[in-house]
VMD Tcl script that draws the C-alpha trace (Angstrom):
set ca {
  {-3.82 -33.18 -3.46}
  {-7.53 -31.99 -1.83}
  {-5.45 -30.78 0.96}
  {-4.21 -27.99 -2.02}
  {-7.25 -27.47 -3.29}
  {-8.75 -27.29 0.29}
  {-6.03 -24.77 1.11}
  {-6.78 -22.37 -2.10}
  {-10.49 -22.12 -0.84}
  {-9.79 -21.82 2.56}
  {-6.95 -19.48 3.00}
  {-8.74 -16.06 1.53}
  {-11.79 -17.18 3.02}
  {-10.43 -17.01 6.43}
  {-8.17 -14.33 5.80}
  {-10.75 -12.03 4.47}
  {-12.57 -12.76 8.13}
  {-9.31 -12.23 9.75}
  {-9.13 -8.76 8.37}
  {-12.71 -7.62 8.43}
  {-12.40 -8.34 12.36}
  {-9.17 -6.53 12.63}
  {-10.07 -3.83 10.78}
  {-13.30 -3.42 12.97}
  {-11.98 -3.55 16.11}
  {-9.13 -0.67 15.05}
  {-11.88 1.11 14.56}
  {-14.26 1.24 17.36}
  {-10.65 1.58 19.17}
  {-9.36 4.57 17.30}
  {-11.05 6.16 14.29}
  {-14.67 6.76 15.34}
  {-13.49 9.19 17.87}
  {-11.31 11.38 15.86}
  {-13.19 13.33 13.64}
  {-11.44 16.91 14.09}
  {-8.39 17.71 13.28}
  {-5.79 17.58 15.80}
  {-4.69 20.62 17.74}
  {-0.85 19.90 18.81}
  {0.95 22.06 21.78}
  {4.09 22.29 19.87}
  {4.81 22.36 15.85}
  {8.24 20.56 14.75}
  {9.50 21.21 11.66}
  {8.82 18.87 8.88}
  {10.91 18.58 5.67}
  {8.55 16.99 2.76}
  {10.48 15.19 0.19}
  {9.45 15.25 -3.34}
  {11.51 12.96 -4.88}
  {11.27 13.42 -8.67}
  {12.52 11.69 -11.94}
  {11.03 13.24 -15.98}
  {8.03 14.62 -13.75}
  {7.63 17.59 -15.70}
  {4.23 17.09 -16.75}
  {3.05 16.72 -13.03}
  {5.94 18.37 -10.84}
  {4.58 21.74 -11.28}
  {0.80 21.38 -9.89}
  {2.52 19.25 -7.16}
  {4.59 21.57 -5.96}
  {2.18 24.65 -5.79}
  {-0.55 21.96 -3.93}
  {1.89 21.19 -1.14}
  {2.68 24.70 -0.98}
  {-0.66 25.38 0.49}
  {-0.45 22.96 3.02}
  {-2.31 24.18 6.56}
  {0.95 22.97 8.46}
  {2.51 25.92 9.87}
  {6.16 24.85 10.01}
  {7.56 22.77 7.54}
  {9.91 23.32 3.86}
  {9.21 21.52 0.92}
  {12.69 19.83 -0.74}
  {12.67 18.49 -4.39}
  {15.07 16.32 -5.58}
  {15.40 15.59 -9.15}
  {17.06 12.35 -9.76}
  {19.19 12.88 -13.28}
  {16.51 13.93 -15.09}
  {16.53 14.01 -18.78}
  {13.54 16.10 -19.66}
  {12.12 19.63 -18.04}
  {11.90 18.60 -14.63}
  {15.62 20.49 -13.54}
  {14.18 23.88 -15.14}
  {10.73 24.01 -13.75}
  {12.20 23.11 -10.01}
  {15.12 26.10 -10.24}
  {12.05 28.43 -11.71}
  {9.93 27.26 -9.13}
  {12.35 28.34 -6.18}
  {11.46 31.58 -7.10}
  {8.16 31.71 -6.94}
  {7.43 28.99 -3.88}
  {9.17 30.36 -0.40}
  {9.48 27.42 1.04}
  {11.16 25.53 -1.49}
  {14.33 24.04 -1.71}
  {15.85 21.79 -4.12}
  {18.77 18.90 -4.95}
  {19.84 18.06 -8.08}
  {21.31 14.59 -8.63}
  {23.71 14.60 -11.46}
  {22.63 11.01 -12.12}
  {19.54 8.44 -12.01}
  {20.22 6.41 -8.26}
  {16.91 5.80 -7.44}
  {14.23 6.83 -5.24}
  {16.09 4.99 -2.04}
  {19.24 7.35 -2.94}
  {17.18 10.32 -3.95}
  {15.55 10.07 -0.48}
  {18.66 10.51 0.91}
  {19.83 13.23 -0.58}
  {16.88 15.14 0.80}
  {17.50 14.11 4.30}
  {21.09 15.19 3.67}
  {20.39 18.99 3.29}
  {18.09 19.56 5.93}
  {17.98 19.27 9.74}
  {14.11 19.14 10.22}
  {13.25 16.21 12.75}
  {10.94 14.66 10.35}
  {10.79 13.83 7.03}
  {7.74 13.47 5.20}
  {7.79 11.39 2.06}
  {5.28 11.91 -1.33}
  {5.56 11.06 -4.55}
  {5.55 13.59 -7.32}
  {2.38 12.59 -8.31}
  {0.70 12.61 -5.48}
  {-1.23 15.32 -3.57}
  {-0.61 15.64 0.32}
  {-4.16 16.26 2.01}
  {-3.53 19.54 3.89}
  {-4.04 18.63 7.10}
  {-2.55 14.69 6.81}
  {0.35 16.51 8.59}
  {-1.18 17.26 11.68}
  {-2.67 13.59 11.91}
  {0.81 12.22 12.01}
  {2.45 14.80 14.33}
  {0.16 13.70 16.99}
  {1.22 10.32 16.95}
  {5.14 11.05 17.09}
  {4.38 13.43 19.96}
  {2.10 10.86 21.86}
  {4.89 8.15 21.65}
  {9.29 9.01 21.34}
  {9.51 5.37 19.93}
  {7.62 5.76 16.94}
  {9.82 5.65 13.81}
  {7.34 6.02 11.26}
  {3.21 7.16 10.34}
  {1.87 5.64 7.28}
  {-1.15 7.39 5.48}
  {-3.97 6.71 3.32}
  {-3.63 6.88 0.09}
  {-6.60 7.61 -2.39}
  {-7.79 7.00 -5.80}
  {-7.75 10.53 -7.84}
  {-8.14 8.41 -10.76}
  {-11.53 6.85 -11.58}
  {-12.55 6.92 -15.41}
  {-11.59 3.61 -16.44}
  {-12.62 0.43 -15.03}
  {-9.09 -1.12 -13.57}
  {-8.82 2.46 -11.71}
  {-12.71 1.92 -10.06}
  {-11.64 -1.43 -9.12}
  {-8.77 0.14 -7.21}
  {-10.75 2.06 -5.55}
  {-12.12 -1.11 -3.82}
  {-8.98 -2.64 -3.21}
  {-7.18 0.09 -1.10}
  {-10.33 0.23 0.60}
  {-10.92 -3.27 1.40}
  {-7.64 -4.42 1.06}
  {-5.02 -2.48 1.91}
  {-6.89 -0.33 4.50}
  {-8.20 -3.67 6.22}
  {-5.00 -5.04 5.97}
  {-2.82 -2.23 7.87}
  {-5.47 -1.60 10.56}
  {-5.32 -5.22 11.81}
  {-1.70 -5.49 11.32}
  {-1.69 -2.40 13.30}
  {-3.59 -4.05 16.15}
  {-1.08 -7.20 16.21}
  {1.78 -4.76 16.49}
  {3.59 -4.83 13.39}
  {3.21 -4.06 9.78}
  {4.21 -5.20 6.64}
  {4.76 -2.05 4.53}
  {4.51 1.68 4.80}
  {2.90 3.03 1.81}
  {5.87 5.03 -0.14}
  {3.77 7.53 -1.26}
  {2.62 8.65 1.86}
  {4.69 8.12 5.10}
  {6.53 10.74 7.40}
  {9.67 9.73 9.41}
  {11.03 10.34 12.85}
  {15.03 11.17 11.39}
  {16.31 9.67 14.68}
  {15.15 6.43 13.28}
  {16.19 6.57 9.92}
  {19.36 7.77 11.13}
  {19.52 4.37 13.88}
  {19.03 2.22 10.57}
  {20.93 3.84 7.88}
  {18.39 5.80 6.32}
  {16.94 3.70 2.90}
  {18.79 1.14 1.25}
  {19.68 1.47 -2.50}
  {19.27 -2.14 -3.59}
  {16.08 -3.14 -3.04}
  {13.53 -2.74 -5.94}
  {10.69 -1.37 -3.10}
  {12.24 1.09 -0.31}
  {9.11 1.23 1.55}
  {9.05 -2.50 2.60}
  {12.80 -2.44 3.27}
  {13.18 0.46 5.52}
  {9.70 -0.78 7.12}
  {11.47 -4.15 8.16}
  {14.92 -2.29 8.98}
  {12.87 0.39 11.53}
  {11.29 -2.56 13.21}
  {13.47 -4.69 13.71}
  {15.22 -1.91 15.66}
  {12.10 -1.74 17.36}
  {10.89 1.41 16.49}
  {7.00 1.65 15.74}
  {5.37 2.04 12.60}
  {1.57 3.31 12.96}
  {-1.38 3.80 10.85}
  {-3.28 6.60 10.50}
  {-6.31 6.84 8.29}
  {-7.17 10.07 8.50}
  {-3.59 11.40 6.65}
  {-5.21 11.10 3.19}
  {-2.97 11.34 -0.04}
  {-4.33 11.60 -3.50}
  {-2.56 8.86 -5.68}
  {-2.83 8.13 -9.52}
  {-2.91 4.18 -10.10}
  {-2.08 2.01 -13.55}
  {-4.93 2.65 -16.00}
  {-3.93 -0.54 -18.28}
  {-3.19 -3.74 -17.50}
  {1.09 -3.29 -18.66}
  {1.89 -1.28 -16.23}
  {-0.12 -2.48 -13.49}
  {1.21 -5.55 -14.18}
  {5.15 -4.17 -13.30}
  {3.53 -2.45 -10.61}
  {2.58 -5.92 -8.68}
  {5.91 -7.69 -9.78}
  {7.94 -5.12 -8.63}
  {5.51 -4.88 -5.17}
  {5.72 -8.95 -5.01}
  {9.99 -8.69 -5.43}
  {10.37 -5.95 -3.13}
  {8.50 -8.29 -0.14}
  {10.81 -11.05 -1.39}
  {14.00 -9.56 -1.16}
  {12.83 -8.34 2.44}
  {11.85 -11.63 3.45}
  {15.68 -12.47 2.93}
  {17.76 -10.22 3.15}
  {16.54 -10.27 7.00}
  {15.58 -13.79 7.73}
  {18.33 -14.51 9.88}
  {17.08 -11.54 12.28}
  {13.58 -12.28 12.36}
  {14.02 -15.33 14.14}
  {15.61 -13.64 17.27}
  {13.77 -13.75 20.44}
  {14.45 -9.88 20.63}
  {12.34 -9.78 16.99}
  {9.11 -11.98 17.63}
  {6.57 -9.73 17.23}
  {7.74 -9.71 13.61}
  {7.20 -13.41 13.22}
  {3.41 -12.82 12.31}
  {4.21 -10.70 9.48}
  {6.87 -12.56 8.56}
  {4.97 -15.98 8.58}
  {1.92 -14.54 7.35}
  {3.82 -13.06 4.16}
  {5.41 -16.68 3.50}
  {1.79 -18.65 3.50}
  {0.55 -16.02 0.92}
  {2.70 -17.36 -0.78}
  {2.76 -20.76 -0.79}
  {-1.03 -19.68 -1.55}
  {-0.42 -17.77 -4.67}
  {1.90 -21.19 -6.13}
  {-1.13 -23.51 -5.04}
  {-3.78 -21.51 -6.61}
  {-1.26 -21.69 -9.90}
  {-1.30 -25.07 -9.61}
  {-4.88 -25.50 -9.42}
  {-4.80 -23.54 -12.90}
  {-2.41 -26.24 -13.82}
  {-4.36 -28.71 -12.66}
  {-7.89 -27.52 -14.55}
  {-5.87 -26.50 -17.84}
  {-4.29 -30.29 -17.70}
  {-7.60 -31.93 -16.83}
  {-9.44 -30.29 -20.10}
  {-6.66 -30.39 -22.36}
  {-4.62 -32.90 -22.11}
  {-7.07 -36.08 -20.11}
  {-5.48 -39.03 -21.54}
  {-2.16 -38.11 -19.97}
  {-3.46 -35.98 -16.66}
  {-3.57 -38.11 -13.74}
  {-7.28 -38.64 -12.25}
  {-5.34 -37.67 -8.58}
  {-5.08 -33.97 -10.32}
  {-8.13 -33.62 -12.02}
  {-9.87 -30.18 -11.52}
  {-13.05 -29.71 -13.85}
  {-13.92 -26.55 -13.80}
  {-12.90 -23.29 -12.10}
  {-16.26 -22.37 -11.59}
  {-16.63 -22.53 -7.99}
  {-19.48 -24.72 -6.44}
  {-20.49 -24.12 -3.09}
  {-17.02 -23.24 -1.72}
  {-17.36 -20.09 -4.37}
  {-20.72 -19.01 -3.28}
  {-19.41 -18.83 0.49}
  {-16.33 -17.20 -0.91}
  {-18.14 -14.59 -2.98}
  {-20.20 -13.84 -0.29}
  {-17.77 -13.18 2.16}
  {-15.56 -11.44 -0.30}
  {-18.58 -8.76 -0.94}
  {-18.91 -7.99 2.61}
  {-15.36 -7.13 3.10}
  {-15.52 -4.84 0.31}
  {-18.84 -3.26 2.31}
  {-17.15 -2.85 5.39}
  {-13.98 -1.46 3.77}
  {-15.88 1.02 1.56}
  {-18.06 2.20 4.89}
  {-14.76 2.65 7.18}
  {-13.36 4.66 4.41}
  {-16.12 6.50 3.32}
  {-15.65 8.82 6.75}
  {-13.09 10.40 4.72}
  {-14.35 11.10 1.21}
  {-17.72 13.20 0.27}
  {-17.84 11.75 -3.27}
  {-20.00 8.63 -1.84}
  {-17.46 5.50 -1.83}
  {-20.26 3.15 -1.49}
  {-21.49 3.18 -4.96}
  {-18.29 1.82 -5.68}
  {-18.92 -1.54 -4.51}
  {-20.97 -2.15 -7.99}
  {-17.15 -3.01 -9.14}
  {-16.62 -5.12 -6.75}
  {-17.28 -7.47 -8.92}
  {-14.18 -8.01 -10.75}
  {-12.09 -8.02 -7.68}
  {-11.82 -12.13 -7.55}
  {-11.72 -12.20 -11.47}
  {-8.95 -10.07 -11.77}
  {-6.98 -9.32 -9.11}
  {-6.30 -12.71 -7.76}
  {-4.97 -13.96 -10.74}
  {-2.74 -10.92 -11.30}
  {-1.48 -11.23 -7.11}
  {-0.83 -14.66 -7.88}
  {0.55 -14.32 -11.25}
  {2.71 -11.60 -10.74}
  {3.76 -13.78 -6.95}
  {4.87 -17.01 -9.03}
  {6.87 -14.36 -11.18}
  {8.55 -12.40 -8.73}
  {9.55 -14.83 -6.19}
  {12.38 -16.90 -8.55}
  {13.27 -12.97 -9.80}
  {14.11 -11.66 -6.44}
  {15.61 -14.78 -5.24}
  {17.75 -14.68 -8.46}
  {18.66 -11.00 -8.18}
  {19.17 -11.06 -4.48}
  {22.10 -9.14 -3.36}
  {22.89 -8.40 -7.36}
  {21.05 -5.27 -7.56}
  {23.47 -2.12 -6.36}
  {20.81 1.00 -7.14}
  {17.08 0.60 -8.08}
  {16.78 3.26 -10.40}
  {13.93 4.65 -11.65}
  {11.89 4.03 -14.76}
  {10.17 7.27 -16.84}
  {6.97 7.18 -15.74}
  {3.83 7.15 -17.88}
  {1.14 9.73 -17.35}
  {-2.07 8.40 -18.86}
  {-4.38 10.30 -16.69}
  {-2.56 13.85 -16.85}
  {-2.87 12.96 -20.33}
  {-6.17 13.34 -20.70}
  {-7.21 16.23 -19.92}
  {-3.70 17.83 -22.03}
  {-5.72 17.69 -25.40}
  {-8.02 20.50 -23.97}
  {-4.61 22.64 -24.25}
  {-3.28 24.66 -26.89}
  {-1.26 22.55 -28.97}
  {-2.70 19.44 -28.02}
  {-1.52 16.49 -30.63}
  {-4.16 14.61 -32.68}
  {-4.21 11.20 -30.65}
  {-5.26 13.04 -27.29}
  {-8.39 14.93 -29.58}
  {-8.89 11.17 -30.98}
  {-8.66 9.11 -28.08}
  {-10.99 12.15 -26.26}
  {-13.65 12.36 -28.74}
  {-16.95 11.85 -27.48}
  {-17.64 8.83 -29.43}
  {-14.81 7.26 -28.04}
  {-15.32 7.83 -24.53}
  {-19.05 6.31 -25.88}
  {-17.88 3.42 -26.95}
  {-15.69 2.94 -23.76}
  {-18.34 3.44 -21.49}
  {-20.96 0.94 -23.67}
  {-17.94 -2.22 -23.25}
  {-17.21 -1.23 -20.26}
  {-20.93 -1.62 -18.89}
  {-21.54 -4.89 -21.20}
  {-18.88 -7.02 -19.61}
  {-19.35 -5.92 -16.05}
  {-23.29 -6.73 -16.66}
  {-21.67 -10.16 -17.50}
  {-19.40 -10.63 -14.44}
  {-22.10 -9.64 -12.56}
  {-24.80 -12.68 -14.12}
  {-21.72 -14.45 -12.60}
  {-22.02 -12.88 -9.07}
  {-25.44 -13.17 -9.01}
  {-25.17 -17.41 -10.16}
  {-22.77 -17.45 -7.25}
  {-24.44 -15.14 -4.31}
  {-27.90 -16.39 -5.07}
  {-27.86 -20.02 -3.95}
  {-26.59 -18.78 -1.02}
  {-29.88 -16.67 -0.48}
  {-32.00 -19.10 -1.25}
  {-30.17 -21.61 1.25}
  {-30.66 -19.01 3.58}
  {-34.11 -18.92 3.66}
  {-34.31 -22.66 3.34}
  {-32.90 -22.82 6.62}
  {-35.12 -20.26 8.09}
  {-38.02 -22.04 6.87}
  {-36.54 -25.25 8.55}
  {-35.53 -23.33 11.69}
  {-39.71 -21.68 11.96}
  {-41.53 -24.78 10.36}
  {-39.52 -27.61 10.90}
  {-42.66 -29.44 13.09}
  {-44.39 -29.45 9.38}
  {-41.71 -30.87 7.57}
  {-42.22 -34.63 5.93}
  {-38.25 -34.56 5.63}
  {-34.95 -32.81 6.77}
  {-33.35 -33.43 3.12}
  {-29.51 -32.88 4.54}
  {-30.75 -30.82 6.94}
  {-27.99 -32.05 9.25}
  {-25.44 -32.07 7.26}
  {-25.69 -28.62 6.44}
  {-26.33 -27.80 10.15}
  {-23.11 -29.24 11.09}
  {-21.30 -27.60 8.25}
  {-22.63 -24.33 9.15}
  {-21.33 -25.10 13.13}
  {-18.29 -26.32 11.79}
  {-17.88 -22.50 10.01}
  {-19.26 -20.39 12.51}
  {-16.69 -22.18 14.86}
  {-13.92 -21.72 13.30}
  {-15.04 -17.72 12.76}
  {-15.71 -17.73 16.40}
  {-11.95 -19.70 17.22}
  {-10.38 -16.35 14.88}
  {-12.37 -13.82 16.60}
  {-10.99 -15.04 20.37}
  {-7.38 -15.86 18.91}
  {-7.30 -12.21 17.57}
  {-8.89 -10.95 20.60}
  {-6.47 -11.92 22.83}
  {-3.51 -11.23 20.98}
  {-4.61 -7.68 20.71}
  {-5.37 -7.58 24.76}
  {-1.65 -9.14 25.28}
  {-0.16 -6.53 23.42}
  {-1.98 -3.98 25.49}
  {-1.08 -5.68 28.71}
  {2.63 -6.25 27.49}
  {3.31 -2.52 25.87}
  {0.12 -0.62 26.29}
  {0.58 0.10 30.05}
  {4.23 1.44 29.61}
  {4.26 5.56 30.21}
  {6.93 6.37 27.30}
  {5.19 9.94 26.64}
  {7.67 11.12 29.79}
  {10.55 9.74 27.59}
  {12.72 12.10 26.04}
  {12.91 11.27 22.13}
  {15.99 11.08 20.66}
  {17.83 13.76 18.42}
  {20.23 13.96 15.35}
  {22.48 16.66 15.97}
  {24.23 18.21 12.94}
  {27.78 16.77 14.48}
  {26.15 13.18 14.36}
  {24.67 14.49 10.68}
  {27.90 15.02 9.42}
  {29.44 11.55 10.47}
  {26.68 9.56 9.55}
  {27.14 11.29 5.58}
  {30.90 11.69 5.95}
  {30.82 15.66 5.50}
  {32.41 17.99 7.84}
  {29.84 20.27 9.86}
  {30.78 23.37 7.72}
  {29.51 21.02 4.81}
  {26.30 20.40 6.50}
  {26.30 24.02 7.78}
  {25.96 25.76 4.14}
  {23.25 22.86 2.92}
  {21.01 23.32 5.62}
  {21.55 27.58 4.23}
  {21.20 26.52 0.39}
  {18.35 27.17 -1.77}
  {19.69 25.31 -4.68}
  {22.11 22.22 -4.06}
  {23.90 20.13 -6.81}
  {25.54 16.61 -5.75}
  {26.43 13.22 -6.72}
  {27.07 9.98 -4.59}
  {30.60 8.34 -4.64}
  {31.12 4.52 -5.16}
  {30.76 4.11 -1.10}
  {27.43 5.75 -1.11}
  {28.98 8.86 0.51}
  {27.14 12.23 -0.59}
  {29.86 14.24 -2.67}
  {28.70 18.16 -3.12}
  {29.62 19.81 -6.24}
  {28.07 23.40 -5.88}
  {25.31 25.06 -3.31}
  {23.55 28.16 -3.97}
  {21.17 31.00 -1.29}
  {19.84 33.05 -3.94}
  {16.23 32.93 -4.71}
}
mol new
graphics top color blue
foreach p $ca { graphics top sphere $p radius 0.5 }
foreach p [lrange $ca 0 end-1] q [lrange $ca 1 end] { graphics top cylinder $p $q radius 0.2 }
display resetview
């Protein structure tokens, strides 16, 4: 059993050291010298799909934003996925008004996956640049993408950065920290071993050849984004990072939806990690097997650390029928926690810093919510993990279209009361002694966690300095007190930091050796023609011929997933 607890300490220490190096070295390698934007020889046209379901309190602003964007070739096409409130009217008013906008109408609710390819149906732009209706498209994340799908023919996909628009309440500003020091870190070292786990869905542009080599997005999986991620890799196609395409995201405000948000994340890697298990242990597919093994200690991590809860909740409540073998005290961490919390506040740092280069609204100050990262977040990952895994295994394969769910709009919300006819719970919930009183419980309890930061980070200190003193003084010392023991602890660490460092070192100068020195910029990439269009969607080429013409398109799938038009329109 200490070979459990050993592993919950451990495994985030390490891994948090894993990814601050990662993330360091992708850095020094490729972001500090890009600071302008890129200037490309040649401008391909881009399609960016909106796909949309009841967005009408957001569609609007969206639409208008990305009309703006400093891109000079590219057509904006909305699809509305069976929409049951505005969002229909507002997108056929919109075309209009907005030149370059084009838009499908699903006559029922499929799902993002199927919405997705609907857009890619209609036009015959060579990539396809997905957002989320809520989301706003920096306007030159474009041109940071281009560059790398002209710089390399076998690169299938560009993943973004996505933002935090969203920082009033307190589970927002810890967000803030965690796609900083999280999922940044995470995707720049993943980037530097050669694979990663996930595009980000709300901010990734295609290469259509690729999608079109895989099948485009698959229907019944509860997260597209990890799925076609896998299915483009596997086939070998690249999947890159770039930090400097920023997208503005809204994030869960309360703890409900965020919640469905990390089950539905933890499913979607789930269902991945079977539906193509049997591939990922082909020769052909073994620079997935990091990813892949990586995703499957997590967790095994996320069950131990429940057990450890198990253990501690048995241990105080129940100790005259809890076994002395599984007897965990307390969950306040000892020593292993002040080592932990330390290391877990300089990986925020370095996060915040690397992605402070992009935002003038000073990230760093940020870090004061730091804080609740371990308090909070690691239970939910772990909680929602333990959840997810025995869902997705059960609904494996059972799922035939993950459709979407209405969306709530808490932070559009709040600034609606300021509008004519704004209802009484908006001027309530917006009254200045409200957003007082908010403010006042928000401060007292994070003055609270951070008593508890301060119990953990400060023995640390102080054993700091006691081992300076010993280092300077230690002729005039009467006795070592466990000086040695600590000294060999401290080697012990350091070595094993050291052992990472080398390990990652030379997996990321393999990788150059073994695929950096290949010249594929004088390969031609490949291209979807509209005759291979129309067999891959089972339309004739006439079909395909009017919907790349059509302003306004109206269609429904069949029961084999085959795209079945029911009425196009040119007029503006």
């Amino acid at each position: 059993m200490e070979f459990i607890f050993f592993f919950v300490f451990f495994y985030p220490l390490f891994m948090s050291i894993f990814w601050m190096m990662g993330a360091v070295i992708f850095y020094i390698r490729r972001e500090r010298k890009e600071r302008e934007v890129p200037k490309l020889d040649v401008y391909p046209r881009v399609a960016i799909l909106v796909p949309c379901h009841n967005e009408e309190v957001v569609i609007r602003d969206a639409l208008i934003q990305l009309s703006y964007n400093r891109y000079p070739n590219f057509e904006i096409i909305a699809i509305n996925d069976g929409s049951t409130d505005r969002t229909g009217a507002i997108l056929e008013e919109l075309t209009g008004k907005i030149e370059r906008l084009r838009v499908v109408t699903l006559s029922k609710n499929m799902g993002k996956a199927m919405a997705l390819k609907a857009g890619a149906v209609v036009s015959t732009s060579e990539f396809l640049m997905c957002i989320d209706a809520d989301a706003l498209l920096d306007k030159d994340a474009i041109f940071w993408m281009m560059q790398h799908f002209l710089d390399g023919p076998r690169v299938g996909a560009v993943t973004g950065n996505p933002r935090v628009v969203n920082r009033a309440s307190l589970l927002a500003r810890i967000q803030i920290g965690e796609f900083s020091a999280i999922v940044g870190m995470i995707k720049r070292t993943q980037r530097k071993l050669g694979r990663i786990f996930t595009v980000s869905g709300v901010n990734t542009c295609f290469r259509r050849a690729a999608l079109h080599s895989v099948g485009y997005w698959s229907p019944d999986t509860v997260t597209e984004d990890i799925d076609i991620s896998w299915k483009l890799q596997l086939k070998h196609w690249d999947i890159r990072y770039e930090p400097h395409a920023l997208t503005w995201i809204l994030v869960p405000e309360s703890l409900r939806p965020l919640w469905r948000q990390r089950v539905r994340w933890a499913q979607g890697g789930v269902e991945a990690a079977l539906k193509y298990a049997k591939q990922i242990f082909r020769w052909d597919s073994r620079r997935m097997w990091t990813v892949y093994i990586d995703y499957w200690i997590a967790v095994v991590w996320c069950y131990a650390f429940a057990f450890t809860v198990l253990c501690w909740f048995g241990t105080n409540y129940y100790p005259e029928y809890w076994p002395d073998t599984l007897a965990v005290e307390t969950l306040i961490p000892g020593w292993t926690g002040v080592i932990l919390a330390f290391t877990c506040l300089c990986q925020f740092t370095i996060g915040l810093i690397l992605d402070n280069f992009y935002e003038k609204r000073g990230l760093l100050r940020y870090l004061f919510w730091a804080i609740w990262y371990p308090a909070i977040y690691w239970i939910i990952s772990a909680a929602s993990t333990v959840v997810a895994v025995p869902k997705g295994i059960y609904k494996y394969g059972k799922i035939h279209y993950a459709v979407w769910r209405s969306p709530q709009r808490r932070l559009r919300d709040l600034f609606i009361w300021a509008r004519p006819g704004a209802n009484e719970r908006h001027l309530f919930l917006d009254h200045p002694i409200m957003v007082y009183s908010r403010r006042v419980a928000e401060l007292m309890i994070t003055v609270i966690f951070w008593g508890l930061w301060t119990y953990l980070v400060t023995p640390l200190l102080s054993l700091g300095l006691w081992y300076l003193g010993i280092t300077l003084f230690i002729d005039r010392m009467i006795t070592l007190g466990g000086y040695e023991t600590f000294a060999k602890q401290l080697f012990n660490y350091g070595l094993a930091v050291f052992a990472m460092w080398l390990l990652l070192t030379l997996w990321v100068t393999w990788n150059l050796r073994r695929y950096g020195e290949r010249n594929r910029r004088n390969v031609k990439p490949p291209h979807v023609t509209k005759e291979q269009m129309a067999e891959a969607m089972h339309l004739s080429l006439d079909t395909i011929q009017k919907l790349i013409k059509s302003r306004v398109t109206y269609l429904h799938f069949d029961k084999h997933e085959h795209p079945v038009i029911e009425k196009t329109s040119v007029d503006r």
